[in-house]
Phi, psi and omega in degrees: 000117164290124189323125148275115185242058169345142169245173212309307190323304230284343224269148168212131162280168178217138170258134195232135192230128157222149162344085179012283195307338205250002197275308179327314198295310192283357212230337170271320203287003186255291197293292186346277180320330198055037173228180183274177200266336172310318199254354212235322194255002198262334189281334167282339160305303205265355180269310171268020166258350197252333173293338183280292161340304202286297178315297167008286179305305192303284170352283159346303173283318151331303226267316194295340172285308196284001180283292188318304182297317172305329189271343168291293173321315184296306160342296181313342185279312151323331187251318177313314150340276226296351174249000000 
């Protein structure tokens, strides 16, 4: 995962409200992790935009394969002519 290092200009605050369970979760995985809760959540972020991003893509190329296949089948029948 890459560091994000921003600079002051770059930065937007936010107030974040969580659930008790997930905030104790996040609070180990902070003592653990040895990192700040800042740096702890800006990295679940960028993990889960980039897992989004990665479905996204993935869609696309499905929707864009069954585009293909359709466009093979309309096709087919033209190279059966031809040979």
């Amino acid at each position: 995962m890459p560091v994000i290092s921003p600079t002051a200009k770059e930065i937007k605050r936010i107030n974040l409200s969580l659930p008790k369970s997930l905030y104790d979760e996040l609070s180990k995985v902070v003592q653990e992790e040895e990192l700040t809760y800042t740096e702890a959540i800006r990295q679940a972020v960028a993990h889960w935009l980039d897992q989004r991003t990665k479905v996204k893509m993935a869609e696309g190329y499905k929707a864009l394969a069954r585009e293909n296949l359709d466009m093979l089948a309309e096709f087919e029948q033209v190279d059966e002519e031809a040979w």
